[in-house]
DSSP file (Angstrom, degrees, kcal/mol; ACC not computed):
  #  RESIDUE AA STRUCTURE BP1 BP2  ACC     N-H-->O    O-->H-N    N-H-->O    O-->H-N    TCO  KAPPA ALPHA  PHI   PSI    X-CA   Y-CA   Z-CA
    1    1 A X              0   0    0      0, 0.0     3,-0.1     0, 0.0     2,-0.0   0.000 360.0 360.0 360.0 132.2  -28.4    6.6    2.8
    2    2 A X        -     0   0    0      1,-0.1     2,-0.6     3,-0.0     3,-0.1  -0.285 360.0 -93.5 -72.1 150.2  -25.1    8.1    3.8
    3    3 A X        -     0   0    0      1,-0.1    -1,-0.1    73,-0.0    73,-0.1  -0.653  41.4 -97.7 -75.5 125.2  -21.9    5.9    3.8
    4    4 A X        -     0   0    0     -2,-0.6     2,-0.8    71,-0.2    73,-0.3   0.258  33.1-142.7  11.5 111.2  -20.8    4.1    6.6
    5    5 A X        -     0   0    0     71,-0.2    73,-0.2    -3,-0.1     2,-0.2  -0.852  10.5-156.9-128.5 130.0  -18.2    5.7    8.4
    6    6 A X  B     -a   78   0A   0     71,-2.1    73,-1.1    -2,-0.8     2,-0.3  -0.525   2.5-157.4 -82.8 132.7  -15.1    3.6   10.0
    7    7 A X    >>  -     0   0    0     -2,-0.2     4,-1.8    71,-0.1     3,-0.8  -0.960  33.3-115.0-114.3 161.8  -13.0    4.8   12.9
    8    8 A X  H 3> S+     0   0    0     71,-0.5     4,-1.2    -2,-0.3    -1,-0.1   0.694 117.9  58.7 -70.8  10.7   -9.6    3.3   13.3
    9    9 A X  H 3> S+     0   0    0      2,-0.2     4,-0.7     1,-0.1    -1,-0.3   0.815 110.4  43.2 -85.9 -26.6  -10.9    1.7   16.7
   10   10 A X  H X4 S+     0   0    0     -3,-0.8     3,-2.4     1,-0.2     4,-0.5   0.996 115.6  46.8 -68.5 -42.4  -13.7   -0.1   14.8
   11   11 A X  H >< S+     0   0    0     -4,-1.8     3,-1.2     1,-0.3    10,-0.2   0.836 109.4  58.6 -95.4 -20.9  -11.4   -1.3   11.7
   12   12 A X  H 3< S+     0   0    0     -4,-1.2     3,-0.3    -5,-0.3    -1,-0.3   0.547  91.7  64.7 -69.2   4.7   -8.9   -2.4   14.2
   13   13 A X  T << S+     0   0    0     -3,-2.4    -1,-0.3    -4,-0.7    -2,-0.2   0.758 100.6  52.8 -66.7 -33.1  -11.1   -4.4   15.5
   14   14 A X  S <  S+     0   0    0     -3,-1.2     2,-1.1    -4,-0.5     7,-0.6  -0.152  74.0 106.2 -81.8  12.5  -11.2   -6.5   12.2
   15   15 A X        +     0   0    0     -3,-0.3     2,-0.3     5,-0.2     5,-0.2  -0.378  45.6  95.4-135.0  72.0   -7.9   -7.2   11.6
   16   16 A X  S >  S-     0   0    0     -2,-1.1     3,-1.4     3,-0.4    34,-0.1  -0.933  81.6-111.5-140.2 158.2   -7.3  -10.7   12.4
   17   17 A X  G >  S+     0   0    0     -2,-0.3     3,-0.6     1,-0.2    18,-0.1   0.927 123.3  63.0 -65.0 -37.6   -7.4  -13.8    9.5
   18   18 A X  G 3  S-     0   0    0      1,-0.2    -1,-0.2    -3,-0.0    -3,-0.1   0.735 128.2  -1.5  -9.7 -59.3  -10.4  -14.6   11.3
   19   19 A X  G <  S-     0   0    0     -3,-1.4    -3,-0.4    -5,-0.1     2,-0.3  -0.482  84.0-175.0-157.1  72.2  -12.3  -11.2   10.5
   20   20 A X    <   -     0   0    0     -3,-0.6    11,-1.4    -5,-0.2    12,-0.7  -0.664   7.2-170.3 -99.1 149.5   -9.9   -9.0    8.3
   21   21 A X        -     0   0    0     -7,-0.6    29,-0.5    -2,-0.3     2,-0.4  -0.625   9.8-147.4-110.4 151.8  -10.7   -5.5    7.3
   22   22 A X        -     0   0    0     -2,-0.2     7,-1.4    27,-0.1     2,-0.5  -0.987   7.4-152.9-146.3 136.2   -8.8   -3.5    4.8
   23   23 A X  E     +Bc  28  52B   0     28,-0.6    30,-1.3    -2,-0.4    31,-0.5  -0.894  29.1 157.7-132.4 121.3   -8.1    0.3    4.4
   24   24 A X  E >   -B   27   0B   0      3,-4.1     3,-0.9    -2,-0.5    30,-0.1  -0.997  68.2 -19.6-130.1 127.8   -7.4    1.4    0.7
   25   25 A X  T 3  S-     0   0    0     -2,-0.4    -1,-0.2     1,-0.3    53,-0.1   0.971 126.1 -45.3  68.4  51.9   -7.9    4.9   -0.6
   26   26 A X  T 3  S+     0   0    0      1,-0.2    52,-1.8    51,-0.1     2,-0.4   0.865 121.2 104.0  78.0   6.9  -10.2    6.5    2.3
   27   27 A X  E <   -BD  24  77B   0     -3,-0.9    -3,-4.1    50,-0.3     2,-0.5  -0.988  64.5-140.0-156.8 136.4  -12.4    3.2    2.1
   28   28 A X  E     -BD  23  76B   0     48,-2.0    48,-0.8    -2,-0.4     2,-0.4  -0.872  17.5-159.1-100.1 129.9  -12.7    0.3    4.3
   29   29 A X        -     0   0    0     -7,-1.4     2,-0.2    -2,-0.5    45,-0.2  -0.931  19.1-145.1-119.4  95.7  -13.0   -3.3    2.8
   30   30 A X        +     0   0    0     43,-0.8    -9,-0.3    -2,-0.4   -10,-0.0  -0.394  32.8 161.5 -44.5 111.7  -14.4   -6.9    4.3
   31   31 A X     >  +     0   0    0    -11,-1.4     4,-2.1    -2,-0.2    -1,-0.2   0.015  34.1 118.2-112.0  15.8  -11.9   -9.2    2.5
   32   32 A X  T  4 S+     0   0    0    -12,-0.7     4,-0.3     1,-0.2   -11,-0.1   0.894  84.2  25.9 -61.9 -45.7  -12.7  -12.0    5.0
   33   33 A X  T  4 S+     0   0    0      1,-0.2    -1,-0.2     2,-0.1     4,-0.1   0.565 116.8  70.0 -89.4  -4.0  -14.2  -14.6    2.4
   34   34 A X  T >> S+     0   0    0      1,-0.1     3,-2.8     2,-0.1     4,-1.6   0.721  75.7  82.1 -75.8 -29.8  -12.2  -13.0    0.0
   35   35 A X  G >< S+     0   0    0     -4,-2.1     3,-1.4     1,-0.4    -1,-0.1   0.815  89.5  44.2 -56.7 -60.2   -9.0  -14.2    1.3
   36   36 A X  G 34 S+     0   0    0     -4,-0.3    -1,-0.4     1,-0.2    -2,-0.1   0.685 113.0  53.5 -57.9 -17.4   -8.6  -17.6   -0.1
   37   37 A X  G <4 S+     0   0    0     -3,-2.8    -1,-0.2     4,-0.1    -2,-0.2   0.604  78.4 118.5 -65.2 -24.3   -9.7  -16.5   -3.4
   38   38 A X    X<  -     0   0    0     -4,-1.6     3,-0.7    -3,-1.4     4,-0.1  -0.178  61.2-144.1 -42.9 133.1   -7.3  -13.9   -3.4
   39   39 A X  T 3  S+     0   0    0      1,-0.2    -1,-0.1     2,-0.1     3,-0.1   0.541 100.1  46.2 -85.8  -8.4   -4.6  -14.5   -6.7
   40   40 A X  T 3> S-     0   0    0      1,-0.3     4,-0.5     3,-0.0    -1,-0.2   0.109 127.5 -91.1-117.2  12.9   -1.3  -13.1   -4.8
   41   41 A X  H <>  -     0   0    0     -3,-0.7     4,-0.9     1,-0.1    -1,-0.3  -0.049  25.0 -97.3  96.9 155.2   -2.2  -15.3   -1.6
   42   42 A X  H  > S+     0   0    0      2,-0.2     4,-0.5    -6,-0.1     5,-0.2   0.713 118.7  72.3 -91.0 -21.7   -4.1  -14.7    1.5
   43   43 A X  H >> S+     0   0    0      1,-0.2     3,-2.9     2,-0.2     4,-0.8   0.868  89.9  62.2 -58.5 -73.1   -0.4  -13.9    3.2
   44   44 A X  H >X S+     0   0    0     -4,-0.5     3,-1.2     1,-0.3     4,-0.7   0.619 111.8  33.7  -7.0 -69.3   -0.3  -10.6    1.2
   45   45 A X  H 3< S+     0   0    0     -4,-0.9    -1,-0.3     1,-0.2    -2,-0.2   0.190 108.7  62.1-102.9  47.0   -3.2   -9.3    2.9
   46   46 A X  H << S+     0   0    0     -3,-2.9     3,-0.3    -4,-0.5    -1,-0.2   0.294 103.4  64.2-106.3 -30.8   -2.5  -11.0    6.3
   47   47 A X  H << S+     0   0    0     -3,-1.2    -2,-0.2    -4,-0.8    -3,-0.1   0.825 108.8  33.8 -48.8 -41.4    0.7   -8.5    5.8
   48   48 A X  S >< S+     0   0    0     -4,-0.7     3,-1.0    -5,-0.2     2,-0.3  -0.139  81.9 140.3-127.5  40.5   -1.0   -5.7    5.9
   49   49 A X  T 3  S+     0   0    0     -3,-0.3   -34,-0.1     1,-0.2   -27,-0.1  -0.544  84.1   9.6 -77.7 137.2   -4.3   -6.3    8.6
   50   50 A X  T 3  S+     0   0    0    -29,-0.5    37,-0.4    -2,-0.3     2,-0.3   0.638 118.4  75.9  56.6  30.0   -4.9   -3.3   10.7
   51   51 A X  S <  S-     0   0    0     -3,-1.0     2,-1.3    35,-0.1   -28,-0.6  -0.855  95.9 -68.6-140.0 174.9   -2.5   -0.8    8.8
   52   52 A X  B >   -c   23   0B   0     35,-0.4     3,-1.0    -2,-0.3     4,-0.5  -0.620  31.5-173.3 -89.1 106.5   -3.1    1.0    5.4
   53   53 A X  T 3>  +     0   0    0    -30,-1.3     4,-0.8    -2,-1.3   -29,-0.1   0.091  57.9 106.0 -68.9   0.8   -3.1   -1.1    2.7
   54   54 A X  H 3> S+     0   0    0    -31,-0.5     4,-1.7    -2,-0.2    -1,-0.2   0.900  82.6  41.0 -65.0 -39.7   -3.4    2.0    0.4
   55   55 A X  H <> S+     0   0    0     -3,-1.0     4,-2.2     1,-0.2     5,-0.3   0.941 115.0  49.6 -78.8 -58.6    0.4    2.0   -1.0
   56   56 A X  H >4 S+     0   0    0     -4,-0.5     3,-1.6     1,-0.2     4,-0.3   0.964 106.9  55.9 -50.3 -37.0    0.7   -1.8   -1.4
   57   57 A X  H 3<>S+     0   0    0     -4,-0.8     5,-0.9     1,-0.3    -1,-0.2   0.798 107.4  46.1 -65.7 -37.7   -2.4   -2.1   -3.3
   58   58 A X  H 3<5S+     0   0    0     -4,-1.7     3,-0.5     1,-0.1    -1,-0.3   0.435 102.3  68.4 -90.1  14.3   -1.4    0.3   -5.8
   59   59 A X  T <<5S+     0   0    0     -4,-2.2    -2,-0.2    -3,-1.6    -1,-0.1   0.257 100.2  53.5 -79.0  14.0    2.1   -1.2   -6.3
   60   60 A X  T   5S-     0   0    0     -4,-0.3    -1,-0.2    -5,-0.3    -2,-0.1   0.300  99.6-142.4-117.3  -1.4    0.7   -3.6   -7.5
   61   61 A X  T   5 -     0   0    0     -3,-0.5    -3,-0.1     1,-0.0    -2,-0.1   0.914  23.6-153.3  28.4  72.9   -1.5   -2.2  -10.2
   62   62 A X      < -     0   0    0     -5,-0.9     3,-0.0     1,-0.1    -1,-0.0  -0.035  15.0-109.0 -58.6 178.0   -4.5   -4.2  -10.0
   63   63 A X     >  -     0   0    0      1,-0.1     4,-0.6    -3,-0.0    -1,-0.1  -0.023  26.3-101.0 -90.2-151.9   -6.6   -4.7  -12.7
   64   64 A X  H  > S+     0   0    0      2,-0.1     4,-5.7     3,-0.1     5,-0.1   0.886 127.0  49.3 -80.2 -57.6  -10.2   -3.3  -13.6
   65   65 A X  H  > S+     0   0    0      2,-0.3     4,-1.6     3,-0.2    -1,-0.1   0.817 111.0  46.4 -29.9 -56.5  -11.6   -6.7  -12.5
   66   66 A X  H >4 S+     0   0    0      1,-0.2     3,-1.2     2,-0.2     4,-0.3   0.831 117.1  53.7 -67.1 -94.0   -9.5   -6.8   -8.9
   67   67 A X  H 3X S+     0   0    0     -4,-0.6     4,-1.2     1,-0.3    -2,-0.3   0.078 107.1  39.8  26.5 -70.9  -10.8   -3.4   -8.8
   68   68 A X  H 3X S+     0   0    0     -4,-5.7     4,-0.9     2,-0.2    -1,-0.3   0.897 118.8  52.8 -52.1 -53.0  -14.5   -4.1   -9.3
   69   69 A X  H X< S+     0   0    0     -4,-1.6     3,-2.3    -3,-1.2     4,-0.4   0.922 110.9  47.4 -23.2 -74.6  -14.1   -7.4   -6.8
   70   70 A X  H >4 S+     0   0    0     -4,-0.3     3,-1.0     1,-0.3    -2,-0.2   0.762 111.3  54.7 -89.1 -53.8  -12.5   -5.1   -4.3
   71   71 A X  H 3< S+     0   0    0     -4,-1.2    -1,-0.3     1,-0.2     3,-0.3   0.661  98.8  57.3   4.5 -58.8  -15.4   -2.9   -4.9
   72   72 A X  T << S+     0   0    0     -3,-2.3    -2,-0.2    -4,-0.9    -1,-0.2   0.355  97.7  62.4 -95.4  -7.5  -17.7   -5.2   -4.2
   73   73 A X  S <  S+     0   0    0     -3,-1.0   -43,-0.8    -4,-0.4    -1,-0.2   0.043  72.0 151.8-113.3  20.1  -16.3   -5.9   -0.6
   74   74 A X        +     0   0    0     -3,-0.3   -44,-0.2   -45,-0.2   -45,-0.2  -0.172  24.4 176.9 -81.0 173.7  -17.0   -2.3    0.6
   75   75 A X        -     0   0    0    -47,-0.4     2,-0.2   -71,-0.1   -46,-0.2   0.505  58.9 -79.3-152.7 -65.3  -17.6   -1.8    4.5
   76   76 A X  E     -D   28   0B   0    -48,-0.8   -48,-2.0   -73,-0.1   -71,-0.2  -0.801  64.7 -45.2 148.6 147.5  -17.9    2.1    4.5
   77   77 A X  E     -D   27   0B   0    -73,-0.3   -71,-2.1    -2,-0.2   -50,-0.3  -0.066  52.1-116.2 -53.1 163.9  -15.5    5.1    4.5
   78   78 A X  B     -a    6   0A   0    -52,-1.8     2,-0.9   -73,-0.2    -1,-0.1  -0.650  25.2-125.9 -91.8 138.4  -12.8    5.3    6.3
   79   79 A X    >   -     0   0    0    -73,-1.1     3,-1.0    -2,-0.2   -71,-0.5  -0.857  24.3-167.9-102.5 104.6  -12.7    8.2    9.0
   80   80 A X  G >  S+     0   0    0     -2,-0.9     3,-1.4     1,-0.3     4,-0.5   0.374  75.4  68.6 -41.1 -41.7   -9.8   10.1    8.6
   81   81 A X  G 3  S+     0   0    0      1,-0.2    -1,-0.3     2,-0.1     3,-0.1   0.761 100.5  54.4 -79.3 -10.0   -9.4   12.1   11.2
   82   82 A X  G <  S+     0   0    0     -3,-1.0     3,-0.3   -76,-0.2    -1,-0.2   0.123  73.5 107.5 -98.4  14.6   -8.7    8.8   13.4
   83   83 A X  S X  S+     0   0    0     -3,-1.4     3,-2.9     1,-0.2     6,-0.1   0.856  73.2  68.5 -41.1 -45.0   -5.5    7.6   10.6
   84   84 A X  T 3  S+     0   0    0     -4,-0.5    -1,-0.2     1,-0.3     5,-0.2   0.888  99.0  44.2 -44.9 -33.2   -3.0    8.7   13.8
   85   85 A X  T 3  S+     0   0    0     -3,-0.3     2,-0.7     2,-0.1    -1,-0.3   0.643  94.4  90.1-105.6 -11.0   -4.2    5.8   15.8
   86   86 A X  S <  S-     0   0    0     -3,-2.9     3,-0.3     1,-0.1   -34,-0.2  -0.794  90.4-104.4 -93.2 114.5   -3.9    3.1   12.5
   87   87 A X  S    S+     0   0    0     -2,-0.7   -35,-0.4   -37,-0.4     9,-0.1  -0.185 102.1  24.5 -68.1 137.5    0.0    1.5   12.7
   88   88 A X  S    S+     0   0    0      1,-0.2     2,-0.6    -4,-0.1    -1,-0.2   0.738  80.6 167.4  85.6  40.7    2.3    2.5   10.7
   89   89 A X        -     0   0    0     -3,-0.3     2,-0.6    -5,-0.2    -1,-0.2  -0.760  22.5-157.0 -81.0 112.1    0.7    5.8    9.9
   90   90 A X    >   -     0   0    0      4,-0.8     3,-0.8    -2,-0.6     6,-0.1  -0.898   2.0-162.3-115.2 117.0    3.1    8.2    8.1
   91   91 A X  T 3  S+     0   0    0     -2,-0.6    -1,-0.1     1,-0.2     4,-0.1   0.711  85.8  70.3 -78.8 -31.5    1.7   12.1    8.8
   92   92 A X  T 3  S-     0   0    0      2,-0.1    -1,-0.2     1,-0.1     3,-0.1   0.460 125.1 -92.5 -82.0   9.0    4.0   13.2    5.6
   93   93 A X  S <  S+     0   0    0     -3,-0.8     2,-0.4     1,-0.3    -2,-0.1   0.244  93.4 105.3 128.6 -16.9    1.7   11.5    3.1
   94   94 A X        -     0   0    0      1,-0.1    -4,-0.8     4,-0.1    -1,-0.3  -0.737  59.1-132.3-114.5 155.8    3.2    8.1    2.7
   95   95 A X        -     0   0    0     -2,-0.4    -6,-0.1    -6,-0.2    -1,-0.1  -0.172  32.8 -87.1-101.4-167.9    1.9    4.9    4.2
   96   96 A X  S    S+     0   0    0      1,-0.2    -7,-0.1   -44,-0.2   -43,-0.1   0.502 128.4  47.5 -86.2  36.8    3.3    1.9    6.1
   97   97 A X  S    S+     0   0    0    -45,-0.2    -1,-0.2    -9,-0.1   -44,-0.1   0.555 107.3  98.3-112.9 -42.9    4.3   -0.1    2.8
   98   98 A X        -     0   0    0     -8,-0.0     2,-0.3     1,-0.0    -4,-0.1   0.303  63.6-138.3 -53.2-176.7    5.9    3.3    1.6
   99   99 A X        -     0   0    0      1,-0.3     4,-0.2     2,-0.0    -4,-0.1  -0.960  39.1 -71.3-132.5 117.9    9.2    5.1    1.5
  100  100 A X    >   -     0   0    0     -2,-0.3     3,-0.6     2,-0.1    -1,-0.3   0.742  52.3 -87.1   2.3 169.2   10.3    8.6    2.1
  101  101 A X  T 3  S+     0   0    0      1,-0.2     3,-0.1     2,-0.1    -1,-0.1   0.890 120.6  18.2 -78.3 -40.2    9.6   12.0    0.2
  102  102 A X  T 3> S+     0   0    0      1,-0.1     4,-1.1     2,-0.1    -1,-0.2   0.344  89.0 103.8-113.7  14.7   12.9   11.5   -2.3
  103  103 A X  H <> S+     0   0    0     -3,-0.6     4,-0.5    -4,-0.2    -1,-0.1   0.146  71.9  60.4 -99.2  45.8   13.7    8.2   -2.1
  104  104 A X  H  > S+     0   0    0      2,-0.2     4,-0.9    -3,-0.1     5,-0.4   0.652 110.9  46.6 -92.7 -62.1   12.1    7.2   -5.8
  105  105 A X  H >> S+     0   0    0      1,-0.3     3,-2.5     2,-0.2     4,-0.7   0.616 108.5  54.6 -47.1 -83.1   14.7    9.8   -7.3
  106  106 A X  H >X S+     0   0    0     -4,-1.1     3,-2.3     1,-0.4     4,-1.3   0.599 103.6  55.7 -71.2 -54.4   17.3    8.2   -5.1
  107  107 A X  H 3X S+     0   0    0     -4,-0.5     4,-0.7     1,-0.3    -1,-0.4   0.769 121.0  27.3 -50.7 -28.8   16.4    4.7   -6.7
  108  108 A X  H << S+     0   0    0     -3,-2.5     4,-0.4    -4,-0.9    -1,-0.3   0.601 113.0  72.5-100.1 -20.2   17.0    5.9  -10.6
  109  109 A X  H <X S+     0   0    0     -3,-2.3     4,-0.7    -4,-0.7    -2,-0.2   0.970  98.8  40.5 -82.1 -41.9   19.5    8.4   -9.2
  110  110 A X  H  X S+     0   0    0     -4,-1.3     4,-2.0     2,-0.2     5,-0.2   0.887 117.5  44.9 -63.7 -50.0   22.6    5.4   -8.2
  111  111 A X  H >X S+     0   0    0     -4,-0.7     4,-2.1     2,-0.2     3,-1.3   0.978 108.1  56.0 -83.0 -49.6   22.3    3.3  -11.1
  112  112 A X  H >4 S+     0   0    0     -4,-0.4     3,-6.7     1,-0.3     4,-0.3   0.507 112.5  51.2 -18.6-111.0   22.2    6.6  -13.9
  113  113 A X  H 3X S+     0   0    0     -4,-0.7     4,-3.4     1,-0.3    -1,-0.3   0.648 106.1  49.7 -11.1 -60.2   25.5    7.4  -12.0
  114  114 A X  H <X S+     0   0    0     -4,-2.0     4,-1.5    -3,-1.3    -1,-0.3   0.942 112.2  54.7 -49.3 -36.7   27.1    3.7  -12.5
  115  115 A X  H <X S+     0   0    0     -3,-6.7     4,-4.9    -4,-2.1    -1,-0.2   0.973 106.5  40.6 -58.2 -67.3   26.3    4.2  -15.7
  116  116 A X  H  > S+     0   0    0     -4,-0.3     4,-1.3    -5,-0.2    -2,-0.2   0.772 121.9  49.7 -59.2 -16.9   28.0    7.6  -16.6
  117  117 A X  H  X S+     0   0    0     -4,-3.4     4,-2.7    -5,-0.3    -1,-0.2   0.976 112.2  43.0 -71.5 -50.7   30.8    6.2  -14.6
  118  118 A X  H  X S+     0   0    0     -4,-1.5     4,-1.7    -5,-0.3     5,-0.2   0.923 120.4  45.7 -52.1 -63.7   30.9    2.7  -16.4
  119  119 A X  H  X S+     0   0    0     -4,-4.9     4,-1.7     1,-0.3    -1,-0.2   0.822 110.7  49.2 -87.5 -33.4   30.6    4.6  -19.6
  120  120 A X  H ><>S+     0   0    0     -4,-1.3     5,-2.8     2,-0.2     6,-0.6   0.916 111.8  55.7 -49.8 -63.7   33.3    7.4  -18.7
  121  121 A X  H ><5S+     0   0    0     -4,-2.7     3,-0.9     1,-0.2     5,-0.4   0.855 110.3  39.5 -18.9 -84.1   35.5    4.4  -17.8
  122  122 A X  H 3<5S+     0   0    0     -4,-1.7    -1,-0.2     1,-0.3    -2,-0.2   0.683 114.9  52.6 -65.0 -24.8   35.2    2.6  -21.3
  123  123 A X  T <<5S-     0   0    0     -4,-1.7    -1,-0.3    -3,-0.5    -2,-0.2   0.056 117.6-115.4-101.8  16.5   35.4    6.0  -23.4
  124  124 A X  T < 5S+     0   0    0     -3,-0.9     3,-0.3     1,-0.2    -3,-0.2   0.880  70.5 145.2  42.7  37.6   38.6    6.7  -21.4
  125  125 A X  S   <S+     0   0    0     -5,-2.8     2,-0.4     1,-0.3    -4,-0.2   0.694  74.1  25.5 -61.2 -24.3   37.0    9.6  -19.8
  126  126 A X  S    S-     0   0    0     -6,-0.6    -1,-0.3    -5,-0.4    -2,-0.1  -0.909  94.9-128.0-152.7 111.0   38.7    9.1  -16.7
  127  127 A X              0   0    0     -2,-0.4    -6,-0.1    -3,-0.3    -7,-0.0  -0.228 360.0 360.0 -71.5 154.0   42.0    7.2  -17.1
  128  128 A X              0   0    0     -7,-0.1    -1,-0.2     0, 0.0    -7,-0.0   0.242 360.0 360.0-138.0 360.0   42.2    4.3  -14.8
């Protein structure tokens, strides 16, 4: 039997606490009965109803366990070619929990600097 295939007018149909739907990774997910069982709160994924849910889900590094659970809650692929129409759709790769193409580096790139300043500072590298 072929999988299921979601378009984003069906899975935005779902996306109320009522009847929530999830899209992680290409794959859509019933979390409706899940939600109070959920260990990080049913607000978490009340945050992210009717958008992709791909980015948050791995910043969080579930485990194998949420993983198999989450699994277990499967609905049917996601159709892809309808992403444009899911809010907060980022066309350059990144979703709507995400951040821009360089702004990782930026985050290690400011304090590294404070540092070599700090450290320039104490080693009288740069009289003050």
């Amino acid at each position: 039997m072929a999988p299921r295939i979601i378009t984003a007018e069906e899975y935005l149909k779902h996306a109320s606490e009522e009847d929530l739907w999830l899209l992680i990774d290409g794959k859509v997910y019933d979390v409706t009965k899940y939600q109070e069982e959920h260990p990080g709160s049913d607000s978490i994924l009340h945050d992210v109803m009717g958008k992709d849910a791909t980015q948050e889900f791995d910043d969080v590094g579930h485990s194998k366990d949420a993983v198999s659970v989450r699994d277990g809650l499967l609905v049917g692929d996601f159709d892809m070619e309808t992403i444009s129409q899911v809010p907060g759709y980022d066309p350059n790769g990144g979703s709507s929990g995400g951040g821009g193409g360089d702004s990782g580096a930026l985050v290690y790139a400011i304090p590294l600097i404070v540092l070599v300043v700090i450290l320039a500072v104490v080693f009288k590298v740069i009289p003050m």
